[in-house]
Phi, psi and omega in degrees: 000126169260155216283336169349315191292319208248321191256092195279103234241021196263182195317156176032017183079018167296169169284143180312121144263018152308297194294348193240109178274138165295021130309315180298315160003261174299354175260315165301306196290302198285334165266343148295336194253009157290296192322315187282324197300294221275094161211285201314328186292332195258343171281334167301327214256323178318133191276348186292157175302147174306138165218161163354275195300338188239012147257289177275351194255302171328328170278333194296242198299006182315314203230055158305308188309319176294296166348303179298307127003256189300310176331322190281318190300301179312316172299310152315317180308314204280299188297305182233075207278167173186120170029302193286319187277298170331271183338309177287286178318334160306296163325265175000293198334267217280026189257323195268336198230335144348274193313253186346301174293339178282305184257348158310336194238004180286144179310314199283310177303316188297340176307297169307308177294327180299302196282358155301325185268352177306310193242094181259332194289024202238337180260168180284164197285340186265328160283347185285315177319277194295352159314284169305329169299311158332298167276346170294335193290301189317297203300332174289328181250002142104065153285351222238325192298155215225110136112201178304336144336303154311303195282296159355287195293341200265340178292319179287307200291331181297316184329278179315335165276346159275348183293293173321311180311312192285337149321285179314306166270013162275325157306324169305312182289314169305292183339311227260327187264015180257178166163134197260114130313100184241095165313151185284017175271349190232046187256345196328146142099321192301120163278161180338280172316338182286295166001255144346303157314311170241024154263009151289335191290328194281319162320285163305331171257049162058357166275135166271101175150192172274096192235165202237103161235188171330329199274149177333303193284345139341247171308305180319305194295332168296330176323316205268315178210055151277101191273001171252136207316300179307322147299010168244332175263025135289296091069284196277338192294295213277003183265322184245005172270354161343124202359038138332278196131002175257346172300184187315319193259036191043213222243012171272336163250029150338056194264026166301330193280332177298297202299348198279299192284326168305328179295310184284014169234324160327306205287325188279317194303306199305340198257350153311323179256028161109338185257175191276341090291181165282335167317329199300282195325234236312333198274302188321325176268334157318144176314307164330306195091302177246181157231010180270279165352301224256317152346265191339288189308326159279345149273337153340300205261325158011265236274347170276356189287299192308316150359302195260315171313308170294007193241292219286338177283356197243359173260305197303326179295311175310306186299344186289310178340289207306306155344323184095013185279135203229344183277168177283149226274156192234166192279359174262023214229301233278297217271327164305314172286313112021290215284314181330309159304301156348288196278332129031274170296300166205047161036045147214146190258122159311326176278006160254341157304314205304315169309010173238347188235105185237137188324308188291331174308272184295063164235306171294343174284302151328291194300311175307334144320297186278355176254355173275307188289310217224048176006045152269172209242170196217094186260154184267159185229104157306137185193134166284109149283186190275341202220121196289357179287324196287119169223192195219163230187102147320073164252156199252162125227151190043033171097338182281101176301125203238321161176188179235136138318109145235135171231129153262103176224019178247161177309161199205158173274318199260003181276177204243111172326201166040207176181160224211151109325106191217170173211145188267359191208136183246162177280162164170193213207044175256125180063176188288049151067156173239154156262148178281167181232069189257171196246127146266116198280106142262206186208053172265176191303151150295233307103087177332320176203158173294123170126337214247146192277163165264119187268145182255147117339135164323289178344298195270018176286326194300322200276338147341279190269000160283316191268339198290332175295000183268324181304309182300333184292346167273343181286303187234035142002103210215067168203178183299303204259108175296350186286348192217037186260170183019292182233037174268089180193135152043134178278341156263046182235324177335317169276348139340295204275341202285295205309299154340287132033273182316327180281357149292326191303304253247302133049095198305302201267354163283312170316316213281315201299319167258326145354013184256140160002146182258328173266295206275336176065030179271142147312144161319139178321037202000311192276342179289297171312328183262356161256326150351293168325307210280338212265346185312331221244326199295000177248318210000321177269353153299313187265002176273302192312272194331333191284297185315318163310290203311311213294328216249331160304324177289339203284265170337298193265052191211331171260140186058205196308175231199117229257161167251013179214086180313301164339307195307314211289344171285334184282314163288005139310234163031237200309010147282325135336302240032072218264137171277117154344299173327300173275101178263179207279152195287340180220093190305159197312320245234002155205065159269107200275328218283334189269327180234010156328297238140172196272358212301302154276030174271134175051037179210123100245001185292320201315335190298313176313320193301317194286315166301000169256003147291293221266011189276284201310313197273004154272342183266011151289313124005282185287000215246000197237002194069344152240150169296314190266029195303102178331301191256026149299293185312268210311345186284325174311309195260003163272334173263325204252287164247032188247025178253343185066198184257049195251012184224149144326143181297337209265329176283349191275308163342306188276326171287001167276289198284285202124333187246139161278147186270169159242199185275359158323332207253318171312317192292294198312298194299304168252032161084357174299315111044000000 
């Protein structure tokens, strides 16, 4: 085996990924997870009576080795996929979801964790934590269940793990395998940098010439200023036809038939353990709670977002009138015209921001953020990563190793769409204790040619600094246990700290200080800057709505019976809305990864909203003090908030920042809805 995988030996204790062949796998994977089997066997099988230590603090580390593994593999998998890996995941899924179901459901744990839990006042409060948490896990995964019952449940979660790997990788596969041609007689309307972007795109998939493929950073911007009508709804067609069976790959990436059987086995595992549905389940351990709650919030917000959608499609319809377009605005439309308006509205042109927002720019802006709140510090780390674009960042405070930074942030044929937060390592303090090693994904354009900067989108600065905000909850992560470290906490909570985040960005004296000219090294314009601000808001009701369809279709298909025909059931969500035709779901069924991925978000994508209504309030603590970067706001942050992890309930870590729950005022406000 090579020890490269469990023993890391690179710069700062990354892993070599010089060093690692996908050959190397399957010989790791098969001997961390003997390792991890007989770990788990001797704390069931131990004849000493249960205690803490040598039952739950003993589960804290059974499968580290494995754990180290797979960190390395998922992460590869996810950045840089290929044949060989796709093959191994496949493999992995239901071998891994056994195991899971092997040691979830053993009798002999629950037993132990049950006679532990009798005297929880006898532990300290974070071992006491994780105590109860254990066993809510055991008992949420049917350690209790008995007989065909048992065997029934071990049978679904093997089930869900191949469905969920083929799910992922059918999207991967339309994605990585579409591409739009666009002669250059039909480039109109396209600023430069758009251009240039795709004949790079074309340039990487073997074309000479200007092609439109999947990725976001992409597509989106050809939407917004591409005139010619008929190439954005091809475009667009094939962007929302993702694994439909109508995508790139037909009916070889089909995932209606996955989504039918995951929705139906959900709905039967929930009903195994007592409850009436997977909302029940999945909802019940939440800050939310219901599914009623999270209704209730979301429709709070429905009707003033469509509201403001309907004012802003009746401007829009007028510029098409002027076009001479008689037909009605199309959902290959809404963003052209949009921008249109934008500018319009408030004169700015992206291609003129763009020369201030450069990778490197706002990267300094990130950091500098987190060294104004939370006085951390950012050293560059040479290190072989897997990819020569990636790199990685030593951070301090005082001198104090706090964790390694890694970004990966530009598109790939072979990354996993989107961007995302992960740690190849969690923090925690067993033995002489670890710093996380965490990671950020995005999917912005590259770099036209090397040596030359990479420009971000307003968009993608925000997600630029939504995820570095997943990052600070692993920075600076302070607790005992990896079971309850950096984000292991409420899935509608989860998003707090990211979303917060964002509100620096928007940050008049954050702008002017990174915001600069890529030549000239002039600051942004003020006035330039302060309409950016304004126009950030200028959709709002396109992007509250689109958001709000997914959440209340996931919602919806997760309460009660469990439909056999999603498309359909999605269309009558909708139009039990009445959701405006223009505006389709931000992310449609048939490749909604947040949903049919893995469980993490079925029937929690409402949390990004749950969360923004946390994270409006808990930035006007901030404004409430007259300065944003107010020292003992922060620290009042990472001492109640983010330096606990999941070692407290979410609704109390709240109430020790604020003192209060917030309501949805400050969300509406927040996105201009008010």
């Amino acid at each position: 085996m090579n020890p490269e995988l469990t023993h890391w030996t690179g710069p700062e204790g990354l892993p070599r990924f010089d060093l690692i062949r996908d050959e190397d796998f399957a010989p790791a994977f098969e001997r961390e997870l003997a390792a991890a089997e007989a770990a788990i066997e001797a704390i069931a099988a131990n004849p000493d009576a249960p205690d803490f230590h040598n039952t739950v603090a003993a589960l804290e580390t059974a499968d580290e080795g494995l754990s180290r593994v797979l960190s390395i593999f998922y992460t590869l998998a996810s950045v840089d996929s290929n044949p060989a890996r796709q093959a191994l995941q496949r493999d992995f899924a239901p071998r891994l979801a056994a195991y899971g179901s092997k040691v979830s459901m053993d009798p002999r744990l629950h037993a132990r964790i049950s006679a532990i839990a009798q005297d929880l006042d006898a532990l300290s409060p974070e071992d006491r934590r994780i105590t109860e948490l254990a066993l809510r896990d055991l008992n949420r995964a049917g350690a209790g269940l008995t007989g065909a019952a048992r065997d029934r449940m071990a049978d679904i979660r093997a089930r869900m793990a191949v469905l969920t790997t083929e799910f992922s990788q059918n999207v991967l596969a339309d994605e990585r395998d579409y591409m739009l041609p666009v002669p250059e007689d039909r480039l109109h309307g396209l600023p430069e940098w758009l251009i240039r972007s795709m004949r790079a795109a074309g340039k990487e998939r073997g074309v000479d010439g200007h092609v439109v493929t999947l990725n976001r950073s992409l597509i989106v911007p050809f939407l917004e200023y591409a005139e010619d009508r008929a190439l954005r709804e091809v475009a667009f067609k094939a962007w929302a036809a993702r694994g439909s069976g109508h995508g790139a790959g037909g009916d070889k990436t089909d995932n209606l038939p996955l989504i039918r059987e995951i929705l139906a086995l959900r709905h039967e595992r929930a009903q195994l353990l007592g409850y009436a549905d997977f909302a029940a389940y999945k909802l019940e351990p939440e800050m939310a709670g219901s599914a009623e709650r999270v209704a209730e919030l979301l429709h709070q917000v429905w009707t003033p977002a469509t509201r403001r959608a309907a004012e802003d499609q009746r401007k829009l319809t007028r510029l098409a009138r002027e076009d001479g377009q008689n037909e009605p605005v199309a959902a290959w439309d809404w963003r052209f015209y949009a921008a249109r308006l934008r500018q319009a509205e408030h004169d700015v042109d992206p291609s003129a921001v763009k020369p201030y927002l450069t990778l490197d720019a706002m990267l300094g802006a990130v950091f500098d953020v987190a060294h104004k709140l939370f006085r951390l510090e950012f050293q560059p780390v040479e290190a072989p990563l897997w990819s020569p674009d990636t790199r990685a960042w030593r951070v301090t405070r005082d001198g104090r190793l706090m964790a390694i930074f890694v970004g990966d942030f530009f598109a790939r044929p072979s990354k996993r769409s989107g961007a995302w937060c992960s740690s190849l390592q969690s923090q925690h303090k067993i033995g002489q204790g670890q710093r996380a090693i965490v990671v950020n994904v995005c999917n912005f354009t590259p770099p036209d040619a090397p040596g030359e900067p990479a420009f971000l989108s307003w968009d993608d600065a925000h997600t630029l600094f939504h995820e570095f905000g997943h990052a600070t909850h692993h920075i600076l992560s302070d607790v005992s246990w990896p079971s309850i470290s950096g984000t292991s906490v409420a899935q509608d909570f989860v998003e707090l700290p990211s979303q917060l985040y964002e509100h620096w960005l928007e940050q008049p004296q954050v702008l002017d200080a990174h915001a600069r000219h890529h030549e000239t090294g002039q600051p942004i314009p003020p006035d330039l800057r302060d309409r950016v601000i304004a126009a950030g808001l200028a959709d709002a009701g396109f992007a509250t709505t689109e958001y709000l369809e997914s959440a209340l279709v996931d919602l919806e298909f997760h309460r009660g019976t469990p439909t056999a025909d999603p498309m359909q059931r999605q269309a009558e969500i909708l139009a039990g809305l009445d959701a405006p035709a223009a505006i389709p779901m931000r992310h449609a069924t048939p490749h909604f990864a947040h949903v049919f991925s893995g469980d993490s978000y079925a029937s929690g994508y409402y949390s990004y909203m749950w969360s923004e209504v946390m994270d409006a309030d808990a930035f006007a603590a901030f404004e409430e003090t007259g300065d944003i970067f107010d020292r003992a706001t922060a620290e009042r942050l990472e001492a109640t908030i983010l330096s606990r992890g999941g070692s407290v309930p979410a609704d109390r870590l709240w109430l020790d920042f604020r003192k209060r729950m917030p309501g949805v005022d400050a969300l509406l406000k927040g996105r201009g809805l008010a």
